[in-house]
Each structure stands twice: as C-alpha cells, then as structure tokens.
C-alpha positions in Angstrom: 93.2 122.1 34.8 94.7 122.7 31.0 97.4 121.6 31.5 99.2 122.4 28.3 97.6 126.1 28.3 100.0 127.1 25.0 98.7 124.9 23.1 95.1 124.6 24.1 93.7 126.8 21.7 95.4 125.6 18.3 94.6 122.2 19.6 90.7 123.0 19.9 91.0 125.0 16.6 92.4 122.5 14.8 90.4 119.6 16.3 86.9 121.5 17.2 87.1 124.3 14.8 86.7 126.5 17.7 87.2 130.3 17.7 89.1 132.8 20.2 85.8 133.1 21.7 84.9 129.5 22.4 88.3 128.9 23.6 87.8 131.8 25.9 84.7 130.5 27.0 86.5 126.7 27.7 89.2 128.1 29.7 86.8 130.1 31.6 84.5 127.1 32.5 87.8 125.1 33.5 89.0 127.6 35.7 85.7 127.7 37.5 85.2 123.9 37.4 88.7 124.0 39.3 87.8 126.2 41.5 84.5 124.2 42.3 86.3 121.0 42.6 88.8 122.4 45.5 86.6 124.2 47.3 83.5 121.5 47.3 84.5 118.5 46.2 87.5 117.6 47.1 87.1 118.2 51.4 84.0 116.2 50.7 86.1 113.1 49.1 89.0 113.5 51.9 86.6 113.7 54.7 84.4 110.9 53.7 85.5 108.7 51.2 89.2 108.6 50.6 92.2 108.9 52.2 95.9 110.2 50.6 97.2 107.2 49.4 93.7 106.3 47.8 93.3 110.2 46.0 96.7 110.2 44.9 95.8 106.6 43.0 92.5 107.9 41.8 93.0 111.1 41.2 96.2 109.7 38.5 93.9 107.2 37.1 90.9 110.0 36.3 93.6 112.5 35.0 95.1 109.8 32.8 91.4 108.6 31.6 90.6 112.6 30.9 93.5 113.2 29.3 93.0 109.9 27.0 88.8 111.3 26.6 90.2 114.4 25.4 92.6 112.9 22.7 89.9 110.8 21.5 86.8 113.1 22.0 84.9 114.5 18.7 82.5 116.4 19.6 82.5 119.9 21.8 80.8 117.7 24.6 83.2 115.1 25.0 86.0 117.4 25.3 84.4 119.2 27.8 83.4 116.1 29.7 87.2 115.1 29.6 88.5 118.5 31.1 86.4 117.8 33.8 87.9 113.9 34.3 91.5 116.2 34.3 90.1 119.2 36.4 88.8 116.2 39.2 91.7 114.0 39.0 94.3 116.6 38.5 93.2 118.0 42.2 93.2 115.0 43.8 96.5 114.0 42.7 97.8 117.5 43.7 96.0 118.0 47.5 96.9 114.5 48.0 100.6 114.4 47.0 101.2 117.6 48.4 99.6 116.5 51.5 101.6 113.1 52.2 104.9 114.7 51.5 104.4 117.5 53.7 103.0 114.5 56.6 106.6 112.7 56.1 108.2 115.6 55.9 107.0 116.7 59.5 107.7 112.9 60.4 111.2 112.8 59.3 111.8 116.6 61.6 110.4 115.0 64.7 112.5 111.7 64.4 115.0 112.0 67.5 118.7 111.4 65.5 120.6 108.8 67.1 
C-alpha cells in the first residue's frame, strides 16, 4: 500500500509532524487495510460488480486520486483517507493486471501454431 516505504516516514514527519510512533502506527493500519481489502473486498468487487478490464481502469483511477489526496492532504485524517484510496486501488490494479495477463498468457499456450 505505501508505496514509497523509504520515504514515508520523513514525508509524514515533515508534512504531519508525526513521530516514529505514529508512523509505526500508519504503516501498521495500512498493512491491515491491505490485507482487508484482498481478502474481503476485492472477491466481493470481481464477483459482483466488475470484471478485469473494468478493475484494472478503476483501480488506476483510485490509486492516482489517493496518491493526488495524499499530496494535498493536511490533516492526519486526510492522509489516512488517501492511503486507503491507494491501498483499494492499488489491489485492484494488481489482482486485475496480474489476472488478464496470466488469461492471455494461457491463451497464447493453447493456440495450435500453424
């Protein structure tokens, strides 16, 4: 979900005035937010609502708006917020990719060669 994990913590330092703590406690709730969004969200939004093409689009567009949120965010709460827009989008983009290239790659092996 951070994506940048090096420089999380000066960037939350700097920005937040967060300590070692706080930034422990951020990349804590991220890592469980992750984990929550692939193991109960994201079977729920391939089942039901979306297919890969779809995730792949959405999940780039929520990344992108989180990643924007968190550059503009001033407060504790809106950075927060935005790591979740990354954590959701980030794992639909991933499951989703992941899953259409491995689908055309098991096209392409079956493909009789002429």
């Amino acid at each position: 979900v951070i994506m940048l994990h090096s420089i999380f913590a000066d960037y939350t330092s700097t920005k937040l005035g967060w300590d070692a703590r706080s930034n422990g406690f951020a990349m804590g709730a991220s890592g469980l937010l992750s984990v929550g969004v692939d193991l109960v969200l994201l079977p729920q939004l391939h089942k039901r609502l979306l297919g890969e093409v779809n995730m792949v689009f959405f999940g780039s567009t929520l990344s992108a708006s989180g990643l924007l949120a968190a550059a503009i965010s001033a407060t504790a709460h809106g950075f927060m917020l935005a790591l979740a827009l990354v954590a959701l989008g980030s794992a639909m983009f991933k499951s989703a990719a992941a899953a259409l290239i491995l689908n055309a790659s098991a096209r392409e092996q079956v493909k009789p060669r002429s």
